[in-house]
N, C-alpha and C positions, 0 to 999 in steps of 0.2 A: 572576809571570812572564808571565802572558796580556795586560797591560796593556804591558809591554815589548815581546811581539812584537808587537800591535797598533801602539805609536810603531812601530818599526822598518817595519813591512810600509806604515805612512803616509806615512812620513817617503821608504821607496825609491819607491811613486807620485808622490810631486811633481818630486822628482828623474828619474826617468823619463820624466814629462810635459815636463822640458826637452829639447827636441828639435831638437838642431844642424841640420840641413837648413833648416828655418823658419825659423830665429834667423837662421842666415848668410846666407840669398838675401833676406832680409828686408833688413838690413846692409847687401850687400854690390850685390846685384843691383834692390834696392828690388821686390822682388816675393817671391810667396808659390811654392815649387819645387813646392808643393801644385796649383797650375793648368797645370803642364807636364810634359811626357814621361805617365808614365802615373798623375801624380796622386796618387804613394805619395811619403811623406818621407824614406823609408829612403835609405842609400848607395848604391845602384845605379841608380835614381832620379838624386841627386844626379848620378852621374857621367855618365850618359847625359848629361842639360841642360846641367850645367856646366863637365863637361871631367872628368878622370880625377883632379884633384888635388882637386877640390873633393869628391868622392867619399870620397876617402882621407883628408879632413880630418873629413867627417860619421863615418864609420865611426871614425873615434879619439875625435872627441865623445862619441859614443854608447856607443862600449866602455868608456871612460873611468869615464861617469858608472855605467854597471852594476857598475863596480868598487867604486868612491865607494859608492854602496848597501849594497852587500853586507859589504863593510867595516866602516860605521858601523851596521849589523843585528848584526854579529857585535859590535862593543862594547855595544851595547845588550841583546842578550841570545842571545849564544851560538850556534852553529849554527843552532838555531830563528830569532834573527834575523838571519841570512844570509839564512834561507830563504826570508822573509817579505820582506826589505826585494830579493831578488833575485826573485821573481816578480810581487812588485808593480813594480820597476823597471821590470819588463819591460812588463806590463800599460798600465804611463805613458806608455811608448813608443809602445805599436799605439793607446791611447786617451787622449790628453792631455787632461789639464782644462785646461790653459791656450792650446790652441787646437785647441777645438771638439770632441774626440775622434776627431780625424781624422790619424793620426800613420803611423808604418813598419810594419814588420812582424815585428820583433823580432831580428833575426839577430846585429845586432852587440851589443846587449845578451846575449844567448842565450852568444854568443861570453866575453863578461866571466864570465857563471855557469859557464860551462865551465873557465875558467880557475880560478873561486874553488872551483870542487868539486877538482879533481885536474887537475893541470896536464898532467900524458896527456892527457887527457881533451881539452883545448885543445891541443898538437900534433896531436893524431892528428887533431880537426876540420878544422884549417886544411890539414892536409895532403889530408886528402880533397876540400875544397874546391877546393886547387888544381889538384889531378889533373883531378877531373870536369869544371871550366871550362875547364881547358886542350883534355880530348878532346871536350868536347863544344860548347861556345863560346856556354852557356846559362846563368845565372847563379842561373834559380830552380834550375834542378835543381840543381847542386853546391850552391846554400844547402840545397835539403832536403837534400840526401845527408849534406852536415855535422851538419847537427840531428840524423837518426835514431842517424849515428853519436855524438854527443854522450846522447843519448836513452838509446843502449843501453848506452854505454861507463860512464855513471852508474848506471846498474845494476850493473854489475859490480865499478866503481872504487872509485866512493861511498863516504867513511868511516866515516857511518852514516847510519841509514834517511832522514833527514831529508833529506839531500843528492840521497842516491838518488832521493829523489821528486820535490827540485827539478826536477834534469835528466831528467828523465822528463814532469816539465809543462810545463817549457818547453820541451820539442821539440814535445809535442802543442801549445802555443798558437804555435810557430812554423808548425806544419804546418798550422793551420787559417788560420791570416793568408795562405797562399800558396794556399787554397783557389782562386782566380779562376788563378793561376796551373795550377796541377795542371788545372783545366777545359782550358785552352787547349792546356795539352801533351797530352791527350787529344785533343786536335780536330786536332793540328799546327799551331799556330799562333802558340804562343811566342815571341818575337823574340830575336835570337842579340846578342849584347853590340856594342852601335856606340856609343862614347862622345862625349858633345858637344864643341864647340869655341869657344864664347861668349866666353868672357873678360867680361871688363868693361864694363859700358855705359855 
């Protein structure tokens, strides 16, 4: 079984390391989304620079493939490789091998684990996300407010221990990827959501 979760926990890093924002401004805009806005590959990133569609097409990339992982970990070996191929997913995402290890910060992958533990667990997220950005018009804080809530709710939801511990790691490595962020919302200086208008070059 140890050699199965090992494939699975490899197999969701390479997959993770594919990283929609890169691929498509790469594509599409012949540049790296990595040298603009604040230099994160994540969906909010994207939307800021390229416009709010282009955002909403990284964030389905990226949740997509967290899906795809966890998926192909559970054929390969069961809950355990859910587990394995959905934190290493994630880990692909914030640290790509295939470019540079310089990637997002895990949210909309976080978001697919959420989904693959207990689907509560994924409404209740998205709803809090909605809520907070809507009151408050800051998009790290509603991404953490989602995580802790995904964090906790696996604790309680989780179908067994394994799960539980997923979503409980990937909130911690979500919450440590938004550490620059959590600085600045201590200092006041977080910037409140202005999405770009670029279009095509």
């Amino acid at each position: 079984m140890i050699p199965k979760i090992i494939a699975s926990g490899l197999l969701g890093y390479l997959i993770g390391s594919v990283v929609t924002a890169i691929i498509i401004s790469r594509l599409v805009f012949r540049e790296d989304v990595r040298t603009q806005g604040s230099g994160n590959s994540g969906a909010t990133n994207a939307a800021r620079v390229y416009g709010l569609r282009f955002g909403v097409l990284t964030f389905l990339g990226d949740f997509l493939k967290g899906v795809a992982a966890c998926v192909l970990g559970r054929l390969i070996a069961g809950d355990a490789g859910l587990a394995a191929a959905g934190i290493c997913c994630m880990a692909g995402h914030c640290f790509p091998v295939w470019f540079d290890f310089r990637g997002g910060k895990g949210v909309s992958v976080g978001a697919a684990l959420a989904l693959m533990i207990d689907w509560r667990i994924f409404v209740c997220a998205i709803a809090v996300f909605a809520i907070v950005v809507f009151a408050v018009k800051i998009v790290s804080v509603a991404s953490l407010s989602a995580t802790v809530t995904v964090g906790v709710m696996s604790l309680i939801l989780g179908p067994v221990p394994i799960l539980k511990a997923l979503g409980a790691a990937a909130a911690l490595l979500v919450i440590f990827m938004h550490r620059t962020n959590i600085r600045r919302l201590i200092l006041g200086t977080e910037k409140k959501i202005v999405f770009g208008r670029r279009g095509r070059k």
